[in-house]
TORKOL-770809 format. One record per residue (C-alpha): residue in one letter; y, x, z. Coordinates in steps of 0.5 Angstrom, whole numbers, padded with zeros to 4 digits, always signed. Layout:
N
AYXZ;...
This chain:
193
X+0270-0056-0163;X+0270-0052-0171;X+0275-0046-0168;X+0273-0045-0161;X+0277-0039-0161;X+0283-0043-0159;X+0281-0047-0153;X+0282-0044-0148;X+0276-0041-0143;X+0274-0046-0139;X+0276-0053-0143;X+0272-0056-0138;X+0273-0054-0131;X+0276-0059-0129;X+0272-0064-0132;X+0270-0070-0127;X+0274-0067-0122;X+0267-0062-0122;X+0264-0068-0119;X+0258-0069-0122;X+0253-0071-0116;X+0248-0076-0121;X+0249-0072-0129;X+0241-0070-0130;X+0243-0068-0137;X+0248-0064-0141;X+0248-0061-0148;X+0254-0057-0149;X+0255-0055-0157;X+0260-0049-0159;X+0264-0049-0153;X+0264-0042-0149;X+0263-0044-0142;X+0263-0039-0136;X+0257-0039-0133;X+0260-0041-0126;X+0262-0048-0129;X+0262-0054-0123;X+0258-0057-0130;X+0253-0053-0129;X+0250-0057-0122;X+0243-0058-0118;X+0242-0065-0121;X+0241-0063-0128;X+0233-0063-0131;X+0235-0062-0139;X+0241-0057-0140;X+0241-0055-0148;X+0248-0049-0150;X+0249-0049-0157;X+0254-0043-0157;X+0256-0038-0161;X+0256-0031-0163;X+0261-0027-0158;X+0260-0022-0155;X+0266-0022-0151;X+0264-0024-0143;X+0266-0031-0145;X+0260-0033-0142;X+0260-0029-0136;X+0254-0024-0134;X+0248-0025-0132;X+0248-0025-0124;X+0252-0031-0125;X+0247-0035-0130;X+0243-0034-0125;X+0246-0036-0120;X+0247-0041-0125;X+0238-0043-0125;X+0238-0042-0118;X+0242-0049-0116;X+0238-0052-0122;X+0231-0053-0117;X+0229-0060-0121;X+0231-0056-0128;X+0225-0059-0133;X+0228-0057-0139;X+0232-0051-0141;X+0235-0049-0148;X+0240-0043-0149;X+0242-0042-0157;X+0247-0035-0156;X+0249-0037-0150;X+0246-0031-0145;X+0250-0025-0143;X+0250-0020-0147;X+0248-0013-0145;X+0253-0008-0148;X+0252-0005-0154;X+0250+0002-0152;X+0243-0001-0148;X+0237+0000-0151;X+0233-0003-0146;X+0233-0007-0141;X+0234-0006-0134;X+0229-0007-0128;X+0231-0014-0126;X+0235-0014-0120;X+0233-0020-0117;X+0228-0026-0120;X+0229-0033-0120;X+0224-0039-0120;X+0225-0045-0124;X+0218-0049-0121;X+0219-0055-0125;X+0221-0053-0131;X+0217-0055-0137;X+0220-0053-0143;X+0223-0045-0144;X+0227-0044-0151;X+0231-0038-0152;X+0234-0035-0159;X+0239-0030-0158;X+0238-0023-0159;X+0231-0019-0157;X+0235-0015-0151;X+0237-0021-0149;X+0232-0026-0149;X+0228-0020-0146;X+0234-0019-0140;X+0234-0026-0138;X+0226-0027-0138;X+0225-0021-0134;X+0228-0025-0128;X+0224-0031-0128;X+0219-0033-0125;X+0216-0039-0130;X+0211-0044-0128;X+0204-0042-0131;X+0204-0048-0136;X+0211-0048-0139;X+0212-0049-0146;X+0216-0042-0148;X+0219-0042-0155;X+0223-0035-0156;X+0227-0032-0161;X+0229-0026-0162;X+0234-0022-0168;X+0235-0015-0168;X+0231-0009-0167;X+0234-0007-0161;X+0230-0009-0155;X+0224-0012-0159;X+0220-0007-0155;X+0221-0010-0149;X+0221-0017-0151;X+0214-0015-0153;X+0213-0013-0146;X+0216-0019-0141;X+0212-0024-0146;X+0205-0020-0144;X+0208-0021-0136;X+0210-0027-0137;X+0203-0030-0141;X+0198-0026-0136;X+0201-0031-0131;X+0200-0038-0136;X+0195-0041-0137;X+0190-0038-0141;X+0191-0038-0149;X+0186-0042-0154;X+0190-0042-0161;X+0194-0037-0164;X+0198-0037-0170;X+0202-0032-0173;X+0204-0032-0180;X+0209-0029-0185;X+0217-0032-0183;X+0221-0026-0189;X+0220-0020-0190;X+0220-0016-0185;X+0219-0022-0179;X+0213-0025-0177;X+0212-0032-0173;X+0207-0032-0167;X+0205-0038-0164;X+0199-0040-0158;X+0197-0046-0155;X+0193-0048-0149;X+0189-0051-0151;X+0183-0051-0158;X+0187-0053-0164;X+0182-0058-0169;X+0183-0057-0177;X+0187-0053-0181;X+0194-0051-0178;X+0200-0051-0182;X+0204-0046-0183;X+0211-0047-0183;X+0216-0045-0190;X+0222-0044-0186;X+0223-0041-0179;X+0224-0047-0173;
């Protein structure tokens, strides 16, 4: 929907009743839904949120995102475009996590949102050593300790073999590492992925 502002807040809480005992994979694009969405359910492997920028609590908090995450036992693939929850502005850094939530079966982690976020958000799970983790991070507030959750999170993955950074703008850097020994040249991309 091109002018989201007009639906209402939950467009989809009733969608299929909330009955969705066989939906495996759910890609949402610019609708806000609250985080408590029947949609949101145990059967789900793929879940990919394309929201948008909003820093109302359209999306709820995060307590109830991972309630969220915790009912997803069989998620593998996890991709949030601006939809975690946002800290409020006056938050300079994140705040020790209340609780952690495991995700054993995933395999592929991306997150793009604000620093703070992404850090919030990462510092309350518990991922599998090999997950594919790819995070994006705008802002300077909370890069700090988005620095430091990736150092927790990495200490527990496999080892790295391979690593990348190379110049994206001015002022930002890409960081890449793999698993495993890379052969030949690497390629480095002219525009941010």
């Amino acid at each position: 929907f091109e002018h989201a502002a007009f639906l209402p807040l939950n467009p989809l809480s009733n969608f299929f009743s909330g009955e969705t005992p066989n939906l495996r994979r759910l890609e949402l694009k610019r609708i806000s839904l609250h985080w408590n969405n029947p949609l949101f359910c145990p059967s789900l492997r793929t879940l990919i949120v394309h929201s948008r920028y909003d820093p109302t609590p359209r999306l709820g908090e995060l307590p109830q995102l991972l309630d969220a995450l915790e009912t997803m036992q069989s998620l593998e693939t996890l991709y949030l475009n601006e939809a975690i929850p946002r800290l409020p502005d006056s938050a300079m850094h994140v705040p020790g996590p209340q609780r952690t939530v495991a995700l054993p079966k995933l395999r592929s982690i991306t997150l793009l949102s604000d620093a703070l976020e992404c850090a919030n958000l990462l510092a309350h799970l518990s991922l599998p050593s090999n997950v594919r983790l790819s995070v994006t991070g705008r802002m300077e507030r909370g890069v700090e300790d988005l620095v430091k959750v990736l150092n927790n999170q990495l200490t527990r993955s496999d080892p790295l073999r391979s690593a990348l950074l190379a110049p994206v703008f001015s002022s930002q850097i890409q960081v890449k590492a793999w698993r495993s020994p890379l052969e030949g040249d690497l390629e480095i991309p002219q525009t941010p992925e």
